[in-house]
N, C-alpha and C positions, 0 to 999 in steps of 0.2 A: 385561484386558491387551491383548487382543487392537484392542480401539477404537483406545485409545491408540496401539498401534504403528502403525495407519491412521493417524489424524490425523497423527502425526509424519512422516510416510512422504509425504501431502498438503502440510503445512507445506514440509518440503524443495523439494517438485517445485515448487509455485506461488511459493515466492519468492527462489530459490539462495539459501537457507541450506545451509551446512555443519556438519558435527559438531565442537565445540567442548567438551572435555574441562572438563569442571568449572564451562562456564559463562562464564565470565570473561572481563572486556572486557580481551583481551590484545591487542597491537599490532596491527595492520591489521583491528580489528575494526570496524565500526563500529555492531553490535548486536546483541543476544543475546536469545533468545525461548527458554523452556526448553532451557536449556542448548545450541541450534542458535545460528550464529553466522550474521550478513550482511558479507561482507567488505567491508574499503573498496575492492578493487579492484571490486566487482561495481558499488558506486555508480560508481565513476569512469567504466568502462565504461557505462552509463546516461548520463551525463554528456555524455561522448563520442558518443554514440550521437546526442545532443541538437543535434550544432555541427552547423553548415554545410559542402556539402564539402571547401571548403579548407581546414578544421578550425580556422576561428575562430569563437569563442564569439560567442551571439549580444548584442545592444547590453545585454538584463535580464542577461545573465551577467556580461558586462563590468562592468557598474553596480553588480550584487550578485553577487562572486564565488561567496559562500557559497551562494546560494539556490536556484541546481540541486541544488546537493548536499544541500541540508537537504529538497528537495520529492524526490530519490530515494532517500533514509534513510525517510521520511517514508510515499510510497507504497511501500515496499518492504516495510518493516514494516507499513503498513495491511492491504495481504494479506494479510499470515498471521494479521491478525487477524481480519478478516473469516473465512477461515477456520475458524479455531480455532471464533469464535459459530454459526458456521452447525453445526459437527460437536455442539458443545455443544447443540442445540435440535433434533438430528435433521434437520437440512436441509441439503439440495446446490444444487449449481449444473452444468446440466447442459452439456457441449460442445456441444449443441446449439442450448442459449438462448442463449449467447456467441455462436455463429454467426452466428444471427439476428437478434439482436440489432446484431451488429455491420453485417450486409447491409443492416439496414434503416438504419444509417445513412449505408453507402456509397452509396445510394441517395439520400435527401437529400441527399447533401454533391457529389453528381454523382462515384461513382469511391473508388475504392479508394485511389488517392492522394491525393485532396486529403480525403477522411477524414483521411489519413494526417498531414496538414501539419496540418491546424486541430488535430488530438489534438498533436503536435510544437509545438504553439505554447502547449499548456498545459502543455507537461512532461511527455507520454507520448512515448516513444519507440517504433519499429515492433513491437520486441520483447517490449512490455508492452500490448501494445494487447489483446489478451485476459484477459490479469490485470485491466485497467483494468474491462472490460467483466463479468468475472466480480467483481470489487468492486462494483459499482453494481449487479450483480443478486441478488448478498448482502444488503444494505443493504435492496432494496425486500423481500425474502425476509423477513429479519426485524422486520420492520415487519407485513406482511403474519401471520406467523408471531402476532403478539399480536393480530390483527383491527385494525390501524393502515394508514395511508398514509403513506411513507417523506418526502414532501415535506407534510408536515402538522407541525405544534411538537408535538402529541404525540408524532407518529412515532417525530419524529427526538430526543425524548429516548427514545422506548424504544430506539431503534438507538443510542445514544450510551452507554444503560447495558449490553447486551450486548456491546458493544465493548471498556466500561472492564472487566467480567468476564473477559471472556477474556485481556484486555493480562494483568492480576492472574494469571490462569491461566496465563498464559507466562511471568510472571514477567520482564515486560519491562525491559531496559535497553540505556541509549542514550549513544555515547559523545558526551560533552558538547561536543563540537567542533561537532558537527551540531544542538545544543539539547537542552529537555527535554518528553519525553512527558506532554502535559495529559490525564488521564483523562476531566476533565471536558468537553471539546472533542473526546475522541478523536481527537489532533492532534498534531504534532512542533512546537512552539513555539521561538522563539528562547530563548537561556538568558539571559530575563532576568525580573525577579519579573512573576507573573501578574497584577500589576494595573496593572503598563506594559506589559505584550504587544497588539500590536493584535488 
């Protein structure tokens, strides 16, 4: 019992989910993970966090209104599942590997800000730039966890079936504004059948 109230207690902090009574994809919801909800306002916020500062969306927003919003439904819920597989296999991710991890790239990239822009230009916003960093060191984690390489087709189906475990373990659902969750991609897909999805 006690696990469980950690990992719940993890889930909350790493991806503002809130407590949501019963689960239920109720209005401004736009996802639910064992009964924890992801508001729509937290995406929006994301979102926003994403424009330029005279707060216009930039030219891929403009073009694909939806597609900020489906890639911060998308990573928002990736976290907690990444999450979820790493508590499920006995493994963390420590504040210290995100650190340096992340130093080492402000280092290539010359700076802490333009780290900052090139991650903004994928869809990470300042405020998730540790989340991001702490999912990709999940990922190689469990990969690593089975004696795999995370960037290997083995790997990355073992990392793609601890993922689709845990989604099942949260009990994932997505409100279908945003698309629908592929297990087998470990992905937030467009809501349309899987074998026109690019």
């Amino acid at each position: 019992m006690h696990r469980r109230t950690v990992v719940a207690g993890v889930l909350l902090a790493a991806s503002g989910l809130t407590a949501c009574g019963g689960g239920g994809l109720t209005a401004g919801t736009a996802a639910v993970l064992d009964g924890r909800r992801i508001p729509v306002r937290a995406v929006e916020a994301r979102v926003a966090e994403l424009r330029d500062p005279a707060g216009s969306a930039s030219a891929d927003a403009r073009q694909q209104p939806d597609g900020p919003a489906r890639r911060a439904v998308a990573d928002l819920v990736l976290d907690a599942v990444v999450v979820r597989a790493l508590a499920d296999h006995g493994l963390t991710v420590g504040s210290g590997e995100v650190a340096a991890a992340r130093a080492t790239d402000e280092a290539r990239y010359g700076g802490a800000g333009a780290l900052a822009r090139a991650l903004a230009a994928q869809g990470v916003p300042g405020s998730g730039i540790d989340d991001y960093y702490r999912r990709r060191l999940g990922i190689r984690h469990l990969a690593a966890a089975a004696g795999q390489d995370a960037d290997t087709p083995a790997g990355d189906a073992t990392v793609r079936l601890a993922l689709a475990d845990a989604a099942t373990a949260l009990h994932l659902r997505i409100n279908p504004r945003y698309g629908s969750w592929s297990p087998i991609q470990a992905a937030l897909l467009p809501d349309t059948p899987l074998w026109l999805a690019p």
